[in-house]
C-alpha positions as CSV (number, residue, x, y, z in Angstrom):
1,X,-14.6,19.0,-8.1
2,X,-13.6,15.9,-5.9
3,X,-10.8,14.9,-8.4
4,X,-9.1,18.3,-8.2
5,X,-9.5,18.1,-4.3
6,X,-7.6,15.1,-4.3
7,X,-5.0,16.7,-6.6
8,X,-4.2,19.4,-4.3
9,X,-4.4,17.5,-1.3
10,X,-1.8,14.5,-2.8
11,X,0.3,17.5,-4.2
12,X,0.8,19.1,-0.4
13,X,1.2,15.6,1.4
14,X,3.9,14.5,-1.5
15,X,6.1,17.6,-0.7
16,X,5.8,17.0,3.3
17,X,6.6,13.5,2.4
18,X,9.8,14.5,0.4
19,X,10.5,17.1,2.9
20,X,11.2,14.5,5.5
21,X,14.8,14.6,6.5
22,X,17.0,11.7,6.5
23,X,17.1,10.9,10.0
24,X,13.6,11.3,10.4
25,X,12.7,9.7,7.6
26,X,15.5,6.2,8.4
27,X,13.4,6.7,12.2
28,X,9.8,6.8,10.7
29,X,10.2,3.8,8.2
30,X,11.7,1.9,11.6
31,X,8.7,2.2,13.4
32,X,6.5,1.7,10.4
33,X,8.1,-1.8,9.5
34,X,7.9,-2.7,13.6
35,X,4.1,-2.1,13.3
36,X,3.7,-3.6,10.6
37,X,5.3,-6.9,11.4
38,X,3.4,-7.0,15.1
39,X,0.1,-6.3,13.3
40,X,-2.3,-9.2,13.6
41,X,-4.4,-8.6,11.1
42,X,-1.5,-8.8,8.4
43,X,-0.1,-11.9,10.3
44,X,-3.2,-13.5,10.3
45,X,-3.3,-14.0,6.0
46,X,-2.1,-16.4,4.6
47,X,-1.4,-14.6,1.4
48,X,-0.2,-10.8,1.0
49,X,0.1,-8.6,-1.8
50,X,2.7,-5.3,-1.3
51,X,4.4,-2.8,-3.1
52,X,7.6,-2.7,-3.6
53,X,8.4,1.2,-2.9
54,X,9.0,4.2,-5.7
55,X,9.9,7.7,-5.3
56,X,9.7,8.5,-1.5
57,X,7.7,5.9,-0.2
58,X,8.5,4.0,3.2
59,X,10.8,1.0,2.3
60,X,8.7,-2.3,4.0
61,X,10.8,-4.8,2.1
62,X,11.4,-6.1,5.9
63,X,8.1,-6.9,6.6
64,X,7.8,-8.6,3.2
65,X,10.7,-11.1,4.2
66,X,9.5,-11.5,7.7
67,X,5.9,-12.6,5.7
68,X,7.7,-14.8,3.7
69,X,9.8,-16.1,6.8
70,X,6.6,-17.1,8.6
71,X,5.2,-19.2,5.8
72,X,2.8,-16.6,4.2
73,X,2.5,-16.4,0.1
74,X,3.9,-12.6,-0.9
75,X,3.0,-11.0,-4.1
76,X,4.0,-7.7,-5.6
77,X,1.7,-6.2,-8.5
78,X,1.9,-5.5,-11.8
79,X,0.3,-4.0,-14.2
80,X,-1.9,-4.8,-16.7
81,X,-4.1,-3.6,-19.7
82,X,-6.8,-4.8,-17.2
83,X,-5.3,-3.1,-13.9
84,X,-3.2,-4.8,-11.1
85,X,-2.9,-8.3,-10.8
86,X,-0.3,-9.7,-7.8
87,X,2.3,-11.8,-8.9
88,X,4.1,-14.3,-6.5
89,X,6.8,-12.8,-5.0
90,X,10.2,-15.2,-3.2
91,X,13.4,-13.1,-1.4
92,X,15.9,-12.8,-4.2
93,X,13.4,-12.7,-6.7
94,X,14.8,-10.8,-10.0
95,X,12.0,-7.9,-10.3
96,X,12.0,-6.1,-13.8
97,X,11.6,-2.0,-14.8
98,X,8.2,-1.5,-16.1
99,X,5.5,1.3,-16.3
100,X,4.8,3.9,-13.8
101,X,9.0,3.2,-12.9
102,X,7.7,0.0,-10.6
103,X,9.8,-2.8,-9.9
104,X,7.3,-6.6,-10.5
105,X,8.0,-10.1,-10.4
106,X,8.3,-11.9,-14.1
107,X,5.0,-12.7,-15.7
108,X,5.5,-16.1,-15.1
109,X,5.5,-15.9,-11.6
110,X,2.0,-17.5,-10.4
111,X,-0.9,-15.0,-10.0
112,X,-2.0,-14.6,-6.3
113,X,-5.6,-13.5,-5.2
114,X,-4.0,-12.0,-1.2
115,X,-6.1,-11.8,1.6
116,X,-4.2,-9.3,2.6
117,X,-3.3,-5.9,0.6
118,X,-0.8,-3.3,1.8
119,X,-1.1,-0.4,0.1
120,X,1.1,2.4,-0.2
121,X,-0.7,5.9,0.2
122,X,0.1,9.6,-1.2
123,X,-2.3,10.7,1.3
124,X,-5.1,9.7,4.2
125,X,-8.0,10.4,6.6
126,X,-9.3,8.8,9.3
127,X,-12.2,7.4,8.0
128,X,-10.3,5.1,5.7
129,X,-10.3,7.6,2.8
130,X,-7.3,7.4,1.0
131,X,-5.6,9.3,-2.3
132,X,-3.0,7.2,-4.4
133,X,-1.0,8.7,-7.6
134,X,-4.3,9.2,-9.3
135,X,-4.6,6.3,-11.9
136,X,-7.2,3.9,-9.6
137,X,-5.5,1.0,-10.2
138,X,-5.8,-0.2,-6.5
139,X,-9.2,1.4,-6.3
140,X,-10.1,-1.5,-9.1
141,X,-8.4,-3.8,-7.5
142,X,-9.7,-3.4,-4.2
143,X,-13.3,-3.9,-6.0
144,X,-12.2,-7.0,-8.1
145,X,-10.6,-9.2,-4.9
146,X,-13.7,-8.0,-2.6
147,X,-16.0,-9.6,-5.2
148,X,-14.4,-13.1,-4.9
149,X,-14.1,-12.8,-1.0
150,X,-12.9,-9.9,1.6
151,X,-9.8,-8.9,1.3
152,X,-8.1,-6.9,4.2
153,X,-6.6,-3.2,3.1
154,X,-3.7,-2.0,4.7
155,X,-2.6,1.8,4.0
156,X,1.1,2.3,4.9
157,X,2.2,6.0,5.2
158,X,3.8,8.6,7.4
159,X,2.3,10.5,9.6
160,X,2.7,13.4,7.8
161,X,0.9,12.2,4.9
162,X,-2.7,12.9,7.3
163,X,-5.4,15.0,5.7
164,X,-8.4,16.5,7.6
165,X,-10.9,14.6,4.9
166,X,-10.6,13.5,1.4
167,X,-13.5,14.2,-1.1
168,X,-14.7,11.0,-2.3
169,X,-16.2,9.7,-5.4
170,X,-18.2,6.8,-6.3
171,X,-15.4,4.5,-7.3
172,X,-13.0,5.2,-4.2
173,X,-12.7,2.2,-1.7
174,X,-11.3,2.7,1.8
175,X,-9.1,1.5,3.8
176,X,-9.2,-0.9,6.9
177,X,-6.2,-0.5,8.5
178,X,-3.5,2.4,8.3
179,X,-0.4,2.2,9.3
180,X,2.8,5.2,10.5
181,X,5.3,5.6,12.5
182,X,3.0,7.3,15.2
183,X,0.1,4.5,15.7
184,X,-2.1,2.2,13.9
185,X,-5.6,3.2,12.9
186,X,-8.5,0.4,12.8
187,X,-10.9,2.3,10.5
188,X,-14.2,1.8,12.2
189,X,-17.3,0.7,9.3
């Protein structure tokens, strides 16, 4: 029952996503990318993993360079037969075409274990909860880097993308930290 919550809940917060016009949208991702780059809690890691952004997702290449600017290690993911793993990731970088229509760094750019993971959301709640395309892939991941140490989870979203609660299963992992245009909420837990 919880998985076909989630569906129609990431189903309703895609289409207000997509809705979004232009202006609004150019606006949102301004303010998004601003919060992101004054956030101390990305700032403070000295390595980060991102995405780079598909389909209508908020564009944070900015914040990525300004990471790489100020010394910090950036990886993108990629994936694998055995889920995500977070390939270094420099400005110019060639990034290939692979599965899910994502854009990752070579395979023999070094694999980074990030302090840091921003995390790109189909849809929220304030208690951390998130809902992603569906696959778990950063649900796993989450799980794997937490084993070797904490790692810090960034959700980036619009504010549109808010649901009143997300049902929750035993593999979900949540979120410190989300990200819009409208604030930033420090998921208490």
């Amino acid at each position: 029952m919880a998985s076909e919550g989630k569906a129609r809940i990431r189903e309703a917060a895609l289409l207000r996503r997509d809705a979004l016009a232009e202006d609004v949208r150019q606006l949102a991702i301004a303010q998004v990318v601003r919060r992101l780059a004054e956030l101390p809690e990305l700032a403070e890691a000295e390595s980060i993993a991102s995405f780079w952004p598909i389909r209508s997702e908020i564009d944070i290449l900015p914040v990525l360079e300004a990471c790489h600017e100020r010394g910090q290690i950036v990886s993108l993911p990629v994936v694998t037969t055995n889920g995500l793993v977070f390939r270094r990731w420099l400005p110019g970088d060639v990034l290939f075409r692979r599965s899910f229509g994502l854009s990752e760094p070579d395979d023999s750019s070094p694999e980074i274990k990030p302090q840091a993971l921003l995390i790109p959301l189909a849809a929220f709640d304030r208690n951390g909860a998130r809902i992603g395309y569906g696959k778990g892939y950063y649900d796993r991941a989450i799980a794997s880097l937490g084993e070797a140490n904490s790692v810090m989870t960034i959700g980036v979203a619009f504010a549109i993308q808010e649901a009143q609660s997300i049902p929750q299963e035993p593999h979900d992992r949540h979120l410190s930290v989300i990200v819009t245009e409208t604030e930033v909420i420090r998921v208490q837990g």
